[in-house]
VOPAGU-2260 file (C-alpha; in pm, 1 decimal, decimal comma):
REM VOPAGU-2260
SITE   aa  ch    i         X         Y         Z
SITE  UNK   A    0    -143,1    2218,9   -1596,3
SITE  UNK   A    1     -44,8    2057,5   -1914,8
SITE  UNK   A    2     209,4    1834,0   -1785,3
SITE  UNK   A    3     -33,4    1610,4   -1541,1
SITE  UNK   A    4     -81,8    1227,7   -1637,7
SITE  UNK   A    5    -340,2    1047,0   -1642,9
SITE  UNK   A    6    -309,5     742,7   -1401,2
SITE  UNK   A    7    -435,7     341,8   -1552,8
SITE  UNK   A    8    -461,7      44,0   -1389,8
SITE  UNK   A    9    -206,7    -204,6   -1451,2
SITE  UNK   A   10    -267,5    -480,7   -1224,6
SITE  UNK   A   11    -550,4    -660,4   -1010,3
SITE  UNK   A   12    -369,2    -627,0    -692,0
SITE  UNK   A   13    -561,1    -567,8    -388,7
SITE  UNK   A   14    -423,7    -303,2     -83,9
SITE  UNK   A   15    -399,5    -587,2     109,5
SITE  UNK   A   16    -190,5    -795,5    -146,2
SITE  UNK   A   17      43,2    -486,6    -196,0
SITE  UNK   A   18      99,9    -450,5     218,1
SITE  UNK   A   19     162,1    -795,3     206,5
SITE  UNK   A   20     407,4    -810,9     -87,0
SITE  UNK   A   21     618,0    -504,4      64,9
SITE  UNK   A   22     607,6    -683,6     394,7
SITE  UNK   A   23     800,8   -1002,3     287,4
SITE  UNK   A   24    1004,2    -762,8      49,3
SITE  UNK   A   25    1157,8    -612,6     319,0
SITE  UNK   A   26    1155,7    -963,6     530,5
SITE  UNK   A   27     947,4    -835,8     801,8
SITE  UNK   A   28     669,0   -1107,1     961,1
SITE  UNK   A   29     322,4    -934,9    1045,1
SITE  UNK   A   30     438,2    -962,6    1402,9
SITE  UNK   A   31     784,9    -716,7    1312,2
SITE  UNK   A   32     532,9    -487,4    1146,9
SITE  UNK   A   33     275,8    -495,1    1429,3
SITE  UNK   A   34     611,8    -429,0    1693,1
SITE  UNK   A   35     712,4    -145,8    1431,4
SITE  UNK   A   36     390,4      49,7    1390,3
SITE  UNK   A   37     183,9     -52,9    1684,3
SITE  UNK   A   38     -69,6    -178,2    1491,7
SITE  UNK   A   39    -214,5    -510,0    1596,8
SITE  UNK   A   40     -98,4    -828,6    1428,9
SITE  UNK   A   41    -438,7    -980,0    1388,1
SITE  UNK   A   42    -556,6    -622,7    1245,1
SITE  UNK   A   43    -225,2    -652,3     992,5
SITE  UNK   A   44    -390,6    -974,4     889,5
SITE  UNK   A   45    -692,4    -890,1     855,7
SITE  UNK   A   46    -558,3    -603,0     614,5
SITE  UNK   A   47    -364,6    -840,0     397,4
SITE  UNK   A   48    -631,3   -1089,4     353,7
SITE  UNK   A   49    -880,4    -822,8     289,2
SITE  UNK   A   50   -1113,9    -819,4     582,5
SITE  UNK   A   51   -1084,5    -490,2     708,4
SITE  UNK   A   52   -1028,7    -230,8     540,0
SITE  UNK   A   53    -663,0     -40,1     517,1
SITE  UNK   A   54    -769,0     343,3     620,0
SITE  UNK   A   55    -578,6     660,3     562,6
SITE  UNK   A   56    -445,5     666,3     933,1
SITE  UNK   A   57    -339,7     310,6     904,2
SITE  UNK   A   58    -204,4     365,7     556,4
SITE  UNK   A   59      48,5     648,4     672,6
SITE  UNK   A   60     134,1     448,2    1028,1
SITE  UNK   A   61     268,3     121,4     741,4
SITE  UNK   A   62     377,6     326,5     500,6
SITE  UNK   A   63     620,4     498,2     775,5
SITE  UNK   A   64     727,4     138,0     876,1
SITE  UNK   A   65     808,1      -6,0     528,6
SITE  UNK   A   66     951,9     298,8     423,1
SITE  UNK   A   67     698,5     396,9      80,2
SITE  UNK   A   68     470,6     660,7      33,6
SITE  UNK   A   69     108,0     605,0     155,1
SITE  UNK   A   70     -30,4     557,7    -181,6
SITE  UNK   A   71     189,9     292,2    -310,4
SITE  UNK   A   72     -44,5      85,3       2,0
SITE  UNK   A   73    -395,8     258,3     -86,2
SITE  UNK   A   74    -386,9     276,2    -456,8
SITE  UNK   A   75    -180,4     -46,4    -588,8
SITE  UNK   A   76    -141,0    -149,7    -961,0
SITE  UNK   A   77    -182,8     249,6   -1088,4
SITE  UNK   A   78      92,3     366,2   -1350,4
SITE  UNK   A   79      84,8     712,2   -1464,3
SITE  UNK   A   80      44,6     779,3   -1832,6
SITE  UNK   A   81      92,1    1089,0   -2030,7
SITE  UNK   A   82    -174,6    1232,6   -2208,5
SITE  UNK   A   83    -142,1    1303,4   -2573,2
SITE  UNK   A   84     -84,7    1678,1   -2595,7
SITE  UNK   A   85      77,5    1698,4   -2292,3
């Protein structure tokens, strides 16, 4: 148990900024994504401009299409840090 890390923020990114960013990363339009995960495109925008809100279901269904783990979409901006003594 000694070797955990504590997590800090390093940004002010939003969920729906980081879906967005990873999005045109990869060079997919909201519509590709939407065809990919089945997901609505007005829902996708909704997500990136941060009027609805992401979900865990939601989270796993993008984070299978763009290829990260869930929590790089739900929890943007984190580092992990060790803690002293560790």
């Amino acid at each position: 148990m000694g070797n955990h890390r504590k997590a800090k923020k390093r940004a002010a990114v939003s969920v729906g900024e980081s879906v967005r960013t990873i999005r045109e990363l990869q060079k997919l339009s909201q519509n590709e994504l939407a065809r990919r995960t089945g997901i609505p495109q007005p829902t996708i925008s909704a997500i990136e401009n941060g009027r609805i809100r992401l979900g865990v279901e939601r989270a796993k269904v993008l984070a299978r299409a763009l290829t990260c783990h869930p929590a790089v979409l739900v929890f943007p901006g984190w580092e992990v840090e060790l803690q002293a003594g560790a």
